[in-house]
C-alpha positions as a printed NumPy array, in Angstrom:
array([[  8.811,   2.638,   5.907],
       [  8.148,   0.74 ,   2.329],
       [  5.608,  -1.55 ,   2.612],
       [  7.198,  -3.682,  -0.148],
       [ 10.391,  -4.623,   1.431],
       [  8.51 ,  -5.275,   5.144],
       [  7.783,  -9.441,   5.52 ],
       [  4.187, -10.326,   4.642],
       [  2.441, -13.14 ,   6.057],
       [  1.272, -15.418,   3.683],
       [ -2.281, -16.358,   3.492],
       [ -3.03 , -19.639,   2.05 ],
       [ -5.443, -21.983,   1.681],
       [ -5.903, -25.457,   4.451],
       [ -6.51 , -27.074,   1.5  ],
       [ -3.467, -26.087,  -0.707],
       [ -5.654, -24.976,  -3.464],
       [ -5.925, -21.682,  -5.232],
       [ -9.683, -22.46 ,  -5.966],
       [-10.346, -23.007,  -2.02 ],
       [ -7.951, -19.7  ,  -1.658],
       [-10.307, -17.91 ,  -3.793],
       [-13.99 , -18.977,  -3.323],
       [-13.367, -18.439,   0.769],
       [-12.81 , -14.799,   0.616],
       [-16.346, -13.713,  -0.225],
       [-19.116, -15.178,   1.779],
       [-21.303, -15.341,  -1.668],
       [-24.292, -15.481,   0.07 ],
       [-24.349, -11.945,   1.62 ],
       [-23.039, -10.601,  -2.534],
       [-26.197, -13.193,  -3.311],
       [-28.943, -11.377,  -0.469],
       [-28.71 ,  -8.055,  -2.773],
       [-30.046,  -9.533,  -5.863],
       [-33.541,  -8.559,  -4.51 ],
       [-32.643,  -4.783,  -5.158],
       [-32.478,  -5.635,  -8.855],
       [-35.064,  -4.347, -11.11 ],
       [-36.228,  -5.809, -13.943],
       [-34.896,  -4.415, -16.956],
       [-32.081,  -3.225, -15.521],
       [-28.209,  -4.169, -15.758],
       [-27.29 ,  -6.822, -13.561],
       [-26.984,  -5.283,  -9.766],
       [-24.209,  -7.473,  -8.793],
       [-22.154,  -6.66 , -11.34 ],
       [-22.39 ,  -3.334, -10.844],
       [-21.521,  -3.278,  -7.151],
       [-18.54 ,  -5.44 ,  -8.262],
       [-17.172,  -3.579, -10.271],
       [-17.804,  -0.163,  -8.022],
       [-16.169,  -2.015,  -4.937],
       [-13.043,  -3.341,  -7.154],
       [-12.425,   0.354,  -8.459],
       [-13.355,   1.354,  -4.724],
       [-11.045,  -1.095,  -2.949],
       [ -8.369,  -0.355,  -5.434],
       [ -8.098,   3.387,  -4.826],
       [ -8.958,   3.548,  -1.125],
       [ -5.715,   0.564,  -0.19 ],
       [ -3.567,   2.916,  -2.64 ],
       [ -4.306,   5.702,  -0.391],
       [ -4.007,   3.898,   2.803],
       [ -0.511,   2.907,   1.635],
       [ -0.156,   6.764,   0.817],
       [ -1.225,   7.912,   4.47 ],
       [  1.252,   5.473,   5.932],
       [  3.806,   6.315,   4.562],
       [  3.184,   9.732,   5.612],
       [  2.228,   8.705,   8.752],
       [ -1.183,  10.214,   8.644],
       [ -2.472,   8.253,  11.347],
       [ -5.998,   9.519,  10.775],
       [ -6.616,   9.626,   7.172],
       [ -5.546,   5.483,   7.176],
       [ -8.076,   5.251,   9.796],
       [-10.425,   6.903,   8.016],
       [-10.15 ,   5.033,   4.711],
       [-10.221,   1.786,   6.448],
       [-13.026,   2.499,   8.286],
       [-14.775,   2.89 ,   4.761],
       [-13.248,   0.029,   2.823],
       [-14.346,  -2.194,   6.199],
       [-17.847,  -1.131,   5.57 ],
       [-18.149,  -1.125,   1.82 ],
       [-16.272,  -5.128,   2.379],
       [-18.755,  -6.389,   4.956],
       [-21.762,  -5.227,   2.834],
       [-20.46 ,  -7.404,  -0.515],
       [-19.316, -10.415,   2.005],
       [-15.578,  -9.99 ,   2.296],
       [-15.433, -10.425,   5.499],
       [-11.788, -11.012,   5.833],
       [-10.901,  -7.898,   4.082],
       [-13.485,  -5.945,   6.383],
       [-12.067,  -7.852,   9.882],
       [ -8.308,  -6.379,   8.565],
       [ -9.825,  -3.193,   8.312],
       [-11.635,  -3.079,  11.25 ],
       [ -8.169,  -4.631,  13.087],
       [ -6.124,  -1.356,  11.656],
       [ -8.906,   1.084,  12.668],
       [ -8.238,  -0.344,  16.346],
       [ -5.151,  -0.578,  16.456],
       [ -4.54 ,   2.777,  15.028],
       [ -6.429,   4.028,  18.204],
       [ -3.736,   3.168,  20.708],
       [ -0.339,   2.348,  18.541],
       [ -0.139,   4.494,  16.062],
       [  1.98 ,   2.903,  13.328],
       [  4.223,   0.313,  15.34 ],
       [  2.348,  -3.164,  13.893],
       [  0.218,  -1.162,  11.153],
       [  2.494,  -2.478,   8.132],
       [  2.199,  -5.682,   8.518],
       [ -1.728,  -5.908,   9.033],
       [ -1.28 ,  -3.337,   5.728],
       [  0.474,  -6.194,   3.713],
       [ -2.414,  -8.708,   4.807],
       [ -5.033,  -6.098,   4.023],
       [ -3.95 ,  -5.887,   0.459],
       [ -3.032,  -9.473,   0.323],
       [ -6.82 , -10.431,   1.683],
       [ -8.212,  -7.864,  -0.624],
       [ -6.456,  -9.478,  -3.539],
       [ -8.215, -12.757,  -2.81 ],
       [-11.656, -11.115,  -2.765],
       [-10.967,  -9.269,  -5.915],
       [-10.269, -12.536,  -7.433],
       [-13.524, -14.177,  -6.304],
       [-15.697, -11.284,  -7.615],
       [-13.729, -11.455, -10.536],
       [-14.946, -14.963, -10.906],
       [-18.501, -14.256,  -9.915],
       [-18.909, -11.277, -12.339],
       [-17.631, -13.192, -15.535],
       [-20.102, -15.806, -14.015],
       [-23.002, -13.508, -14.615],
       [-21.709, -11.838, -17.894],
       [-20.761, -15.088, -19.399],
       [-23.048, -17.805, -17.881],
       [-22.978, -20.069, -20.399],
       [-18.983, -20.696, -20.158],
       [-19.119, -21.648, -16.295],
       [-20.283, -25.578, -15.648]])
């Protein structure tokens, strides 16, 4: 089964716009709460566990995509199990609830409604990518952001 000729549900925004879209995927104040790890000195934390989770996130959705398609029920349980907890640490909680939602339903019905909660998952995890996209030029550029 290709996941790119299934029908995706389309996530949008109540308020119609892409900024709304964007800023709601990451609840900023969990990202925020790990700022008191940061040494002094040191590169900016958040950054860095942006920029770890968006190489993370990337790889671990190619290769639940990968495990579907081979119907490796296990392995796609597996990976979401660690993108769900690597999401709810940095705030994305939608991406983490999708996760968690495939990791259930992966328990009892194998691969019957996994594609479509597949499409969502990468669909969800493309909104958060945008917001930390935003919040990491944020912090590398602060002087460009009103």
């Amino acid at each position: 089964m290709n996941l790119i000729t299934m029908n995706a549900p389309v996530i949008v925004s109540t308020t119609g716009k892409v900024a709304d879209w964007i800023a709601d995927a990451v609840d900023m104040s969990v990202l925020l709460s790990l700022e008191s790890a940061h040494a002094d000195g040191e590169p900016d934390l958040i950054v860095e566990l942006i920029d770890l989770y968006l190489e993370e996130t990337a790889l671990r959705l190619a290769a639940m995509s990968s495990w579907f398609e081979k119907s490796d029920v296990l392995s796609l349980r597996r990976e979401a199990h660690s993108l769900r907890g690597s999401s709810a640490t940095l705030g994305a909680a939608g991406t983490a609830g999708l996760c968690q939602a495939i990791e259930k339903i992966t328990e009892d019905d194998p691969l019957q409604t996994v594609a479509g909660l597949l499409i969502a998952l990468h669909q969800e995890a493309a909104r958060a990518r945008e917001r930390f996209l935003v919040e990491r030029h944020r912090r590398l550029r602060p002087e460009s952001i009103n």
